[in-house]
NUKE-734277 format. One record per residue: residue number from 1; residue in three letters; x, y, z of N, C-alpha, C in turn. Coordinates in steps of 0.05 Angstrom, whole numbers, always signed. Example, Ala and Ser with C-alpha at 12.3 -4.5 7.8 and 13.67 -1.06 7.14 Angstrom:
% residues 2
   k   r    n.x    n.y    n.z   ca.x   ca.y   ca.z    c.x    c.y    c.z
   1 ala   +264   -114   +156   +246    -90   +156   +264    -66   +156
   2 ser   +257    -45   +142   +273    -21   +143   +258     +1   +157
This chain:
% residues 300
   k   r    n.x    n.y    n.z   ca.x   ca.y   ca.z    c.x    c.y    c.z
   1 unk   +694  -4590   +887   +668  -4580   +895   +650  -4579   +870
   2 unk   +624  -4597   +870   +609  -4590   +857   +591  -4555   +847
   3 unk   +588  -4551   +819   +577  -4529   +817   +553  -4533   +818
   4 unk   +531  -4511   +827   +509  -4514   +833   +503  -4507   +794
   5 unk   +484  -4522   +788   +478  -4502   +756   +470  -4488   +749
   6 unk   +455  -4470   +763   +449  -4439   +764   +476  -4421   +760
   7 unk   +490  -4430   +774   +509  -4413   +775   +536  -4404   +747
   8 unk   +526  -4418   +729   +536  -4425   +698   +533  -4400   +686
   9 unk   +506  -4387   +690   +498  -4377   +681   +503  -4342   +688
  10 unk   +514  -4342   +721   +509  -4318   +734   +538  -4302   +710
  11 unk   +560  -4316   +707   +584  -4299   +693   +576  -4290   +662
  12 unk   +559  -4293   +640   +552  -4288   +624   +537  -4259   +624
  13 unk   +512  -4262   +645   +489  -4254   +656   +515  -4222   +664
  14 unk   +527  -4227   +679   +536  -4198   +691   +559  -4183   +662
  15 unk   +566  -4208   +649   +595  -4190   +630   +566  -4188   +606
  16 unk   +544  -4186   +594   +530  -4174   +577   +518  -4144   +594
  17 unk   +517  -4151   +623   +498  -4126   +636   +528  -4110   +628
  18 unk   +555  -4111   +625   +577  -4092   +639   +583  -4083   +606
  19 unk   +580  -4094   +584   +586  -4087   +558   +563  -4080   +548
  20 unk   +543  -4080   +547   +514  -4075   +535   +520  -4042   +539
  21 unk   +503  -4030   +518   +506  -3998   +511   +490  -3987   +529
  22 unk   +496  -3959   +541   +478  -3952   +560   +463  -3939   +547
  23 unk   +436  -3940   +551   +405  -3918   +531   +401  -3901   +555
  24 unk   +402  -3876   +546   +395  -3859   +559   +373  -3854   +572
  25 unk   +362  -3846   +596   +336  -3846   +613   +327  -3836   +598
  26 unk   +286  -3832   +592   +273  -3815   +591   +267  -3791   +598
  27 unk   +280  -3769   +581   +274  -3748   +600   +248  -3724   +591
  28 unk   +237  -3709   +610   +214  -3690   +596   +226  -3665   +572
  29 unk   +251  -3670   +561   +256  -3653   +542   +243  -3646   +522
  30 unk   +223  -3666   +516   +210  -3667   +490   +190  -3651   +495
  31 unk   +173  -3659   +518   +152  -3645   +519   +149  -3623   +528
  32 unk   +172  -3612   +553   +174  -3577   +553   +187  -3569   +529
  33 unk   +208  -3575   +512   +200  -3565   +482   +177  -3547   +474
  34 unk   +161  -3569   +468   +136  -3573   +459   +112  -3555   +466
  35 unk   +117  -3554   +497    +91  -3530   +515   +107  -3501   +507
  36 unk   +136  -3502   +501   +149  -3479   +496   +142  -3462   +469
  37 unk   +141  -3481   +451   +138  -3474   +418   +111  -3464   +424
  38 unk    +85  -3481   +436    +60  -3469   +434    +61  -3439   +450
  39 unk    +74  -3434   +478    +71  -3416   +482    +84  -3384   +467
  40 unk    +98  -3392   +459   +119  -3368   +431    +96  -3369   +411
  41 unk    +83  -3397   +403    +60  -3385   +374    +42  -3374   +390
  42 unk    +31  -3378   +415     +7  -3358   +427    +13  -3336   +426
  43 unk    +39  -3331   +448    +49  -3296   +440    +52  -3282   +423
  44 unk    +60  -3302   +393    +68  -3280   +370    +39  -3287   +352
  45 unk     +8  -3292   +363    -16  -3295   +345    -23  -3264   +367
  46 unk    -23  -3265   +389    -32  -3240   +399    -26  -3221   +399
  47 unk     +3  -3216   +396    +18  -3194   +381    +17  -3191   +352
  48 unk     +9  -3206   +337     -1  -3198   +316    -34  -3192   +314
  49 unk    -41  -3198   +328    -65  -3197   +333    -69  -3161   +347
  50 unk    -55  -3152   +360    -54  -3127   +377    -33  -3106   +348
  51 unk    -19  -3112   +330    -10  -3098   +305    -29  -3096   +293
  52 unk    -46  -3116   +290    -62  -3110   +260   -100  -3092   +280
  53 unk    -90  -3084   +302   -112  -3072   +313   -100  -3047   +309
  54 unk    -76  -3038   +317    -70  -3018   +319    -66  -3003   +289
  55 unk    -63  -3024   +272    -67  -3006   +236    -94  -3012   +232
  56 unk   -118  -3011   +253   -145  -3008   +244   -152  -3036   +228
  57 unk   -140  -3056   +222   -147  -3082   +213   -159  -3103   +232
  58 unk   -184  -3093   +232   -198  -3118   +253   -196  -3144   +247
  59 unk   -204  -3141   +214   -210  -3165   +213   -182  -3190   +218
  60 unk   -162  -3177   +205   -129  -3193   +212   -139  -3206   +242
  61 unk   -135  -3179   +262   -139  -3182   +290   -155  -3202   +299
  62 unk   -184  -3210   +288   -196  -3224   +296   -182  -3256   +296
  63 unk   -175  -3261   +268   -161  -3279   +258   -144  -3294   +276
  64 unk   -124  -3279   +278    -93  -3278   +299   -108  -3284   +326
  65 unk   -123  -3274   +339   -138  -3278   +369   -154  -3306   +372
  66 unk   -164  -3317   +348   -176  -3332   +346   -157  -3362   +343
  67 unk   -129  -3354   +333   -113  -3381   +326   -101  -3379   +351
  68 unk    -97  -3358   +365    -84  -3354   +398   -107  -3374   +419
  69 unk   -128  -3372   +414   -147  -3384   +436   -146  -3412   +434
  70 unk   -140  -3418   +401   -142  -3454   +395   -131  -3463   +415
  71 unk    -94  -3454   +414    -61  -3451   +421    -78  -3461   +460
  72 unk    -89  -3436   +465    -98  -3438   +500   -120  -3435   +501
  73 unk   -140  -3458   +502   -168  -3455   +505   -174  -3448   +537
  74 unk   -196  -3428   +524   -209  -3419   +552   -185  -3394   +568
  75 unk   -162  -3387   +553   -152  -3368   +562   -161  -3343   +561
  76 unk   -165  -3326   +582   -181  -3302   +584   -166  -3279   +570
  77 unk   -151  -3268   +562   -133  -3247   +545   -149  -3254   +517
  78 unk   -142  -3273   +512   -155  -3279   +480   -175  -3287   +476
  79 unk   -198  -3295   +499   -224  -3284   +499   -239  -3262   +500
  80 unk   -224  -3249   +515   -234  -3223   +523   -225  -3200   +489
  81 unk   -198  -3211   +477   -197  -3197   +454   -212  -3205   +434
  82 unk   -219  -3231   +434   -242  -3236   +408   -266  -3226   +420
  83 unk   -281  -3226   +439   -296  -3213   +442   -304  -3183   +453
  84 unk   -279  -3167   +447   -275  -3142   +448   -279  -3124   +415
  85 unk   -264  -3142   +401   -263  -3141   +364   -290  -3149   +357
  86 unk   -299  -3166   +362   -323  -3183   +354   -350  -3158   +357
  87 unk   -348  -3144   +387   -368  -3125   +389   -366  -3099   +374
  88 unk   -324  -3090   +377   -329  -3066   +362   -335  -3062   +320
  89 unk   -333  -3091   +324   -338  -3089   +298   -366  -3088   +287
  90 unk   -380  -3101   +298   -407  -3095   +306   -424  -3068   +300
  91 unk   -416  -3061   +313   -424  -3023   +316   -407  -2997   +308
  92 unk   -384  -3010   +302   -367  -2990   +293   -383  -2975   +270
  93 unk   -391  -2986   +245   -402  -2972   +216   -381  -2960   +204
  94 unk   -393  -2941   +197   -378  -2929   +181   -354  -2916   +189
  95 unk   -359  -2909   +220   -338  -2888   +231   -312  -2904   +236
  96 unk   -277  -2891   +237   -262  -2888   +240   -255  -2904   +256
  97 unk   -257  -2888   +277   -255  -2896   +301   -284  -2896   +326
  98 unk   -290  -2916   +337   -309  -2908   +356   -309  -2919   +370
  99 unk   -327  -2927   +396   -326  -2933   +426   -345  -2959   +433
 100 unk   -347  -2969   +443   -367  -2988   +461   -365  -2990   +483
 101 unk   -390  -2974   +500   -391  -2967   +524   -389  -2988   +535
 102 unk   -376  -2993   +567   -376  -3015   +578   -400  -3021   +589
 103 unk   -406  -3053   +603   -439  -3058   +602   -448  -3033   +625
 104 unk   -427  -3039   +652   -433  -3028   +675   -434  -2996   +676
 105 unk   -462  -2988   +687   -470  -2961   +682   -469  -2958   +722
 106 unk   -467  -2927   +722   -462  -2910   +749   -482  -2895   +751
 107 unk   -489  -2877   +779   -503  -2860   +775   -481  -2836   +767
 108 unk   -486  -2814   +756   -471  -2792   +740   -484  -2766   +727
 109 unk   -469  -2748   +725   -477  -2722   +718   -452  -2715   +690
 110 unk   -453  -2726   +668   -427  -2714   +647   -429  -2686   +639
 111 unk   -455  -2675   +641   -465  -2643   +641   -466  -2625   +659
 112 unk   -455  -2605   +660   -459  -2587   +689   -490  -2569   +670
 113 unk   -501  -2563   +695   -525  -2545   +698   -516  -2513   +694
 114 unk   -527  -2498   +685   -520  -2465   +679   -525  -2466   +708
 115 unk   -512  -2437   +723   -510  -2419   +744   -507  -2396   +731
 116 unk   -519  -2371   +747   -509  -2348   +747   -495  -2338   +728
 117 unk   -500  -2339   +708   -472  -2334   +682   -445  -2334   +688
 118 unk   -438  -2358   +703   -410  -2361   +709   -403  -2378   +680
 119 unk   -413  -2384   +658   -401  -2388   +640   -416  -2376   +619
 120 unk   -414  -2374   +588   -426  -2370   +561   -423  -2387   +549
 121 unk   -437  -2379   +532   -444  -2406   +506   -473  -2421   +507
 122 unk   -475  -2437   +491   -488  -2460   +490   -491  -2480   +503
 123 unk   -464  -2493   +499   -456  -2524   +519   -441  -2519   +539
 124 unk   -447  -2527   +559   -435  -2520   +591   -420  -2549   +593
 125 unk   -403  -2540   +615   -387  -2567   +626   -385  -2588   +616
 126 unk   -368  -2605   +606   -383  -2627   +598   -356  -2643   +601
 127 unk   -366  -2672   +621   -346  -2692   +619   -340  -2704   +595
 128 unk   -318  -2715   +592   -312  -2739   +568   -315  -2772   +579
 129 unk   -339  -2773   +575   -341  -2797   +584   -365  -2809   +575
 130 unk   -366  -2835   +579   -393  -2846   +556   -418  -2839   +572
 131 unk   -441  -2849   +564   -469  -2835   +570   -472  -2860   +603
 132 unk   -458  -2873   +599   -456  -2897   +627   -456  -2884   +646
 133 unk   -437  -2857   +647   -418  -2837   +668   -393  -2856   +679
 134 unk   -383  -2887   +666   -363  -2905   +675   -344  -2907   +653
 135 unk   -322  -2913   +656   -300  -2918   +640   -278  -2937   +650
 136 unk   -261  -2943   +637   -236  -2955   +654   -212  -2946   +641
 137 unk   -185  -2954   +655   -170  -2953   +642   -142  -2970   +662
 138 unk   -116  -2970   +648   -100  -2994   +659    -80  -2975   +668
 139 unk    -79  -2939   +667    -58  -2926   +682    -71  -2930   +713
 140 unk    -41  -2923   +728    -45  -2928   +754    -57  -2900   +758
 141 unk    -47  -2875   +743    -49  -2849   +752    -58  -2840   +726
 142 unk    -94  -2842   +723    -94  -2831   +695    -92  -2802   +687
 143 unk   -110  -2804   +659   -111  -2770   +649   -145  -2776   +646
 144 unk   -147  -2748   +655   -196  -2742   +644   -198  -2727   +637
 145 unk   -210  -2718   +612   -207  -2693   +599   -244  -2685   +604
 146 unk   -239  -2660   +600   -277  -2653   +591   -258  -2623   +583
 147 unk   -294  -2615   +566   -303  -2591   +559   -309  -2576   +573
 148 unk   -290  -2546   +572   -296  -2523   +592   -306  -2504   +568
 149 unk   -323  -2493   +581   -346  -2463   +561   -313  -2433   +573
 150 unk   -317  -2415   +548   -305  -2403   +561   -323  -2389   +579
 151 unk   -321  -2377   +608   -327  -2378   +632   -308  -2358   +656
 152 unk   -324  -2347   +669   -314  -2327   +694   -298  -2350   +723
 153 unk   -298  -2362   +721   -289  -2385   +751   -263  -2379   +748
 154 unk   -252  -2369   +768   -218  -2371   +772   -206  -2398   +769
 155 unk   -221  -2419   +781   -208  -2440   +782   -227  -2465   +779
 156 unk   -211  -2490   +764   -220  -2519   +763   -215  -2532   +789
 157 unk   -231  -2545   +791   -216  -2572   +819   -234  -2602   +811
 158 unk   -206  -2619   +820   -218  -2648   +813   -212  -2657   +837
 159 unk   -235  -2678   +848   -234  -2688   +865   -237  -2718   +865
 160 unk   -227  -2738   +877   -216  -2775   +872   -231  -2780   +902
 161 unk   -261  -2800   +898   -269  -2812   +918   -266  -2841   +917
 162 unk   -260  -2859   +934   -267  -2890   +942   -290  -2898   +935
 163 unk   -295  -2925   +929   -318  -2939   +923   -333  -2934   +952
 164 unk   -312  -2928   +975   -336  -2915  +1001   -340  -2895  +1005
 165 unk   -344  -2878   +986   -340  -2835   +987   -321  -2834   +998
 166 unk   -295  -2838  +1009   -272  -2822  +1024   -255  -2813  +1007
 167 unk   -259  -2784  +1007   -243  -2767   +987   -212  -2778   +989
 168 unk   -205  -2785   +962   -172  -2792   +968   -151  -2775   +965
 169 unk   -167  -2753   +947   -146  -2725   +923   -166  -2708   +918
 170 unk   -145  -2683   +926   -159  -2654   +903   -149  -2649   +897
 171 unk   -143  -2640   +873   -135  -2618   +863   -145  -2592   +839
 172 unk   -135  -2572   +851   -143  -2548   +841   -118  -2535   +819
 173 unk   -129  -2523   +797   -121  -2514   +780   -133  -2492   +760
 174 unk   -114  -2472   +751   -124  -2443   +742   -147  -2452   +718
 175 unk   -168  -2432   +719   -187  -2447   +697   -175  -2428   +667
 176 unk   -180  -2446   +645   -173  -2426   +627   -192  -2408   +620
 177 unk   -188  -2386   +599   -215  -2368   +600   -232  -2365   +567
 178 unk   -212  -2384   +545   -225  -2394   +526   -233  -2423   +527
 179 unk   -253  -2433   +516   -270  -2456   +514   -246  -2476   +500
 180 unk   -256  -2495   +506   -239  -2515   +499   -238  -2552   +521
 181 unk   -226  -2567   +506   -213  -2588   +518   -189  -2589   +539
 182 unk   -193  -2591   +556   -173  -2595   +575   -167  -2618   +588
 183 unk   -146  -2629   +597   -149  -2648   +611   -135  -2645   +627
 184 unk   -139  -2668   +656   -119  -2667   +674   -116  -2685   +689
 185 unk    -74  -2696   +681    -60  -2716   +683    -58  -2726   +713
 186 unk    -64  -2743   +731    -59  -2749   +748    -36  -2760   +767
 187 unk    -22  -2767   +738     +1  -2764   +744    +18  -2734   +748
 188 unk    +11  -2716   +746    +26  -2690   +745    +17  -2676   +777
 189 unk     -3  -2696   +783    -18  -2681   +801     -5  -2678   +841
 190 unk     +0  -2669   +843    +36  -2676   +878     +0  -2687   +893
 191 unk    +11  -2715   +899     +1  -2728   +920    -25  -2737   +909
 192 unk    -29  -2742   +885    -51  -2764   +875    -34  -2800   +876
 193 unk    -62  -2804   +887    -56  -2825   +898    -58  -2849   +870
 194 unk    -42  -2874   +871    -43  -2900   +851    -79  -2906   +850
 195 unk    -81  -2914   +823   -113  -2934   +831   -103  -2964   +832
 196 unk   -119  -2972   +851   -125  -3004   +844   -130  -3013   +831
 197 unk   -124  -3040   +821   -135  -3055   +796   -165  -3070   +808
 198 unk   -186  -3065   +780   -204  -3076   +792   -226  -3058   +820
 199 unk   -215  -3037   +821   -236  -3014   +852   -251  -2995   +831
 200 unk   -264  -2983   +837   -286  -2963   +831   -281  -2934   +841
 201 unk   -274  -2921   +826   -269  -2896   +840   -289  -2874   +825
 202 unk   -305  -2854   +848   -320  -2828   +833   -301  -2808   +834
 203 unk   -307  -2793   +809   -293  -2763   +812   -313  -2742   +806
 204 unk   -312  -2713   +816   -329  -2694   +813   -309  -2674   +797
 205 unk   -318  -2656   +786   -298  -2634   +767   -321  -2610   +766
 206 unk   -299  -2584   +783   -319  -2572   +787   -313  -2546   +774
 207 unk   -320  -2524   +767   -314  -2497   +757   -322  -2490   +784
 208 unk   -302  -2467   +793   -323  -2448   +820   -321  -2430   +810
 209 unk   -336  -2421   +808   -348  -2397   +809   -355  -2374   +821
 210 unk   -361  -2385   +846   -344  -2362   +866   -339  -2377   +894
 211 unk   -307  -2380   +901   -304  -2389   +917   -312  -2381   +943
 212 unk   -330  -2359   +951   -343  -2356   +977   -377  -2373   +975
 213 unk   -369  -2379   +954   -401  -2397   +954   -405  -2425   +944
 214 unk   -394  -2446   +948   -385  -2468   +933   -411  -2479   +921
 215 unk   -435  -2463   +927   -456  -2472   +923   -473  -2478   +890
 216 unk   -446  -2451   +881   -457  -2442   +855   -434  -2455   +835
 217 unk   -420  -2472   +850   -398  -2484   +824   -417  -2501   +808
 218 unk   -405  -2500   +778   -416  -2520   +765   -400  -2541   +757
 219 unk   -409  -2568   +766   -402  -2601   +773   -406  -2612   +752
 220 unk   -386  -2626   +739   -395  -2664   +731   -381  -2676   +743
 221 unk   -395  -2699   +744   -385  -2724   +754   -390  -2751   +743
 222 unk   -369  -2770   +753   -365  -2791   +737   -351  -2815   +751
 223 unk   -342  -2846   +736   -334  -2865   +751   -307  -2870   +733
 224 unk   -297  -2888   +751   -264  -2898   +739   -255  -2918   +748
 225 unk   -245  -2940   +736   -247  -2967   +747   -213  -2976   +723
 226 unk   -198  -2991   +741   -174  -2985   +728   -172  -3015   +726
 227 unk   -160  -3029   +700   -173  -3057   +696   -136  -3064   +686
 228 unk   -143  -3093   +697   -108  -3105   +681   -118  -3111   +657
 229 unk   -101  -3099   +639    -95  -3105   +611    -73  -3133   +605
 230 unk    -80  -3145   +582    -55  -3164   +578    -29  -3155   +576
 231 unk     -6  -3168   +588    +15  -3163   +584    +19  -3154   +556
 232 unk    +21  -3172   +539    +30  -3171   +509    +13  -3144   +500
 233 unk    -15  -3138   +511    -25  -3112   +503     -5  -3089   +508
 234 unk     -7  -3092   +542    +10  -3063   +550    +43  -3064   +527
 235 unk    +49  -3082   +531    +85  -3092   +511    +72  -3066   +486
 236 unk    +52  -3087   +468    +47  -3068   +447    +40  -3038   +448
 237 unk    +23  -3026   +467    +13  -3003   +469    +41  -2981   +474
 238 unk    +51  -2988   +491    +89  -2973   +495   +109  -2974   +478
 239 unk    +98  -2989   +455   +115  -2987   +429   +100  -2976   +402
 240 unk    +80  -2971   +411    +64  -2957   +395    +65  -2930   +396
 241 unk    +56  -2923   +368    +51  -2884   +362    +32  -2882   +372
 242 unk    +19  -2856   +390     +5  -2841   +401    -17  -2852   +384
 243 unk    -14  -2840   +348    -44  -2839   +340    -49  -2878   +344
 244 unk    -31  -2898   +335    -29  -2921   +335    -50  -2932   +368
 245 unk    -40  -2916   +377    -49  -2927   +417    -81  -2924   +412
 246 unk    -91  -2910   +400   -126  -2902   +404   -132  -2919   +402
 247 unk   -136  -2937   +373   -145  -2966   +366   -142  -2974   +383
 248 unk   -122  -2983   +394   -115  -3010   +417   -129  -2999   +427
 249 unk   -125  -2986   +449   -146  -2978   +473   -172  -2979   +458
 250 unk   -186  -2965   +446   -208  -2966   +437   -228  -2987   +425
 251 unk   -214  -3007   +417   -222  -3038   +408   -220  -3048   +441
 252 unk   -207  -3049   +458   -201  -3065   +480   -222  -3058   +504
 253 unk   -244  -3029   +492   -251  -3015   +516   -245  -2995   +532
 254 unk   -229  -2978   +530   -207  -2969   +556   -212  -2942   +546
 255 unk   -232  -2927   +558   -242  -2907   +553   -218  -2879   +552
 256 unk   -218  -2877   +578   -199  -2861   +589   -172  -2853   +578
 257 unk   -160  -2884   +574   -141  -2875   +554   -141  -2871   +532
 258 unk   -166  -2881   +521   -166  -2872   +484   -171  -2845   +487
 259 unk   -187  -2832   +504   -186  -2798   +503   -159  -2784   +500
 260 unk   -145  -2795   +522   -113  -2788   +528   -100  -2787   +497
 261 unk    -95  -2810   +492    -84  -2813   +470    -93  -2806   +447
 262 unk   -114  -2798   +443   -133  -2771   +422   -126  -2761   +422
 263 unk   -126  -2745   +448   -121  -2723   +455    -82  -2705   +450
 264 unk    -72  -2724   +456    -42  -2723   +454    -32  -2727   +420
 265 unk    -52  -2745   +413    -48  -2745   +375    -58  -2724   +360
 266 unk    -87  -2705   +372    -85  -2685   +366    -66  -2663   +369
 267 unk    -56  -2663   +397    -34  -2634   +391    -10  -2640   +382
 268 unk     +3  -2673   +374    +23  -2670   +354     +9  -2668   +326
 269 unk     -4  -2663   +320    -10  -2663   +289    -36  -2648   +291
 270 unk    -41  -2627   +296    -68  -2610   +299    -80  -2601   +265
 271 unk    -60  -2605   +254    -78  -2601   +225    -78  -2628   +209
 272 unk    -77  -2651   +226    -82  -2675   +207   -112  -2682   +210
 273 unk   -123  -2682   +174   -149  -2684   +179   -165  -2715   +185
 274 unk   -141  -2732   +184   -157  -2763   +192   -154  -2763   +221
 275 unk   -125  -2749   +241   -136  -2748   +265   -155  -2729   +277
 276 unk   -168  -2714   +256   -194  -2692   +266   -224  -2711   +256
 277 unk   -215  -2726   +240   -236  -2746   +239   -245  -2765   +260
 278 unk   -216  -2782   +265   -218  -2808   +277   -235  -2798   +314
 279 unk   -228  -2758   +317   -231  -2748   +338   -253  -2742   +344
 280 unk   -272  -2732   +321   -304  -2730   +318   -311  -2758   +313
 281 unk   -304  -2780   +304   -323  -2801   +302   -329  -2810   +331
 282 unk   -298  -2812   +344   -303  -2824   +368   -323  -2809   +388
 283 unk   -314  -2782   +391   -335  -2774   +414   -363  -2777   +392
 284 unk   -375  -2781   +381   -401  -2776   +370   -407  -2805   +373
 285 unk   -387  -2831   +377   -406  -2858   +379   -419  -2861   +407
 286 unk   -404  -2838   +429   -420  -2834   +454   -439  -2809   +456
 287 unk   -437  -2803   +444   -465  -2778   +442   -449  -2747   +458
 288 unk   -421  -2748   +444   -405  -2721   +447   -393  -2709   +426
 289 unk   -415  -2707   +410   -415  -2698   +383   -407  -2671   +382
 290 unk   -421  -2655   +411   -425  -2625   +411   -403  -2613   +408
 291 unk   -379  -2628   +422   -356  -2614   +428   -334  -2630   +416
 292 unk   -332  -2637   +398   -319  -2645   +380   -299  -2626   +352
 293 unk   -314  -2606   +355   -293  -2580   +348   -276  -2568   +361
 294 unk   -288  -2583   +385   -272  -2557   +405   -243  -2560   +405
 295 unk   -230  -2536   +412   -203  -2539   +415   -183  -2552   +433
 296 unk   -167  -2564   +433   -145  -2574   +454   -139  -2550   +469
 297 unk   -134  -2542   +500   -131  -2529   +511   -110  -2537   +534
 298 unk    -84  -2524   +535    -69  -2531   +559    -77  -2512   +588
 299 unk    -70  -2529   +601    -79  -2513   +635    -53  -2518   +641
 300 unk    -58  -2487   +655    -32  -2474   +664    -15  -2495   +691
């Protein structure tokens, strides 16, 4: 039988395909690698970036936030932190520590009105909160402190409304009878409800004064709006010292909790005079200068 002459060729053709080395497929190893390393240098520019806020080094911070955004352009965490740094540096000056009100203003009362000499003094009632009457913060269940005059009212009560007035929480608590700072944890509070991220909540804070007349309590009122913070923030802020936490919060905005955490750095260290500083600068960059001596006060 004749061979066809194509066919000369087919036994060569298959014993090089059967001994030839096998090369391994292409696979995407290289390049999730690759998205991996950038995402570790993003995380560890923003965590350095969130250290060198919390030792009061903006300028580091700026730095670190700024090589984080190259890493993920247009990512909102490290926009929002360069342009968080960017403003408080801005207006900070000379002071310590201080605030930048957020843009969005409420209607609000941070001053109660005299009644009946249900209190003495000079300065009456007074919320802690910027001249906006708005704040935010990233607890589900925060803390609000204000200034009580010492004062005749048996009792405080705080009350938690919806962005639609529907009362959510009261609660009532013994008023103290020397002047001072008080605050009150919402978490401590039986049956205060979580906030949403992102909702609007009013609260009123009232002294009564005489509970057969609710007419004559004296009120402030104010807003609260509970915002997601970055992960890698909250990471840092829970591994942070009390006095450490102000900065953060306070460079980032987060009203509410920089009080808190003032507030809690003052009564571990009540005779340190840079946290009696950092404590008057801040309330005086919102125009709560008045009560800036005043004392820490626990409620019963």
């Amino acid at each position: 039988m004749k061979i066809k002459p194509w066919l000369k060729y087919v036994i060569p053709i298959l014993a090089i395909g059967c001994f030839a080395p096998v090369v391994p497929a292409t696979t995407q190893a290289a390049p999730a690698k690759a998205v991996q390393n950038a995402q570790s240098d993003y995380d560890n520019f923003m965590r350095q970036g969130y250290l060198a806020t919390a030792q009061r080094d903006y300028e580091t911070a700026l730095v670190n936030f700024r090589k984080a955004l190259n890493l993920r352009q247009g990512n909102p965490y490290a926009t929002k932190a360069i342009n968080n740094i960017s403003s408080y540096l801005s207006q900070r000056g000379e002071a310590t520590i201080s605030f930048v009100p957020p843009e969005w203003g409420a209607p609000g009362n941070r001053v109660g009105g005299a009644t009946r000499g249900c209190f003495s003094g000079k300065q009456a009632l007074t919320a802690l909160v910027p001249n906006t009457n708005t704040g935010t913060t990233i607890a589900a269940q925060p803390t609000l402190s204000f200034y009580v005059p010492a004062n005749k009212a048996e009792q405080l009560e705080l009350v938690l409304l919806n962005d639609k007035q529907k009362i959510l929480h009261k609660s009532i608590v013994a008023s103290p009878k020397t002047s001072g700072i008080v605050s009150v944890n919402m978490a401590k509070m039986p049956g205060a409800p979580s906030l949403e991220t992102g909702k609007n909540y009013q609260w009123y804070f009232s002294m009564i004064c005489d509970p057969k007349d609710r007419s004559a309590d004296v009120v402030v009122d104010g807003w609260i709006q509970r915002v997601e913070a970055d992960p890698i923030l909250q990471s840092e802020i829970q591994k942070a010292k009390p006095s450490d936490r102000v900065s953060l919060y306070a460079a980032n905005g987060i009203w509410y909790d920089t009080v808190a955490a003032m507030v809690a750095s003052r009564q571990s260290t009540p005779n340190n005079s840079t946290v009696s500083r950092e404590w008057s600068d801040l309330l005086k960059s919102v125009g709560l200068g008045a009560v800036a001596q005043a004392p820490i006060v626990l409620l019963n």
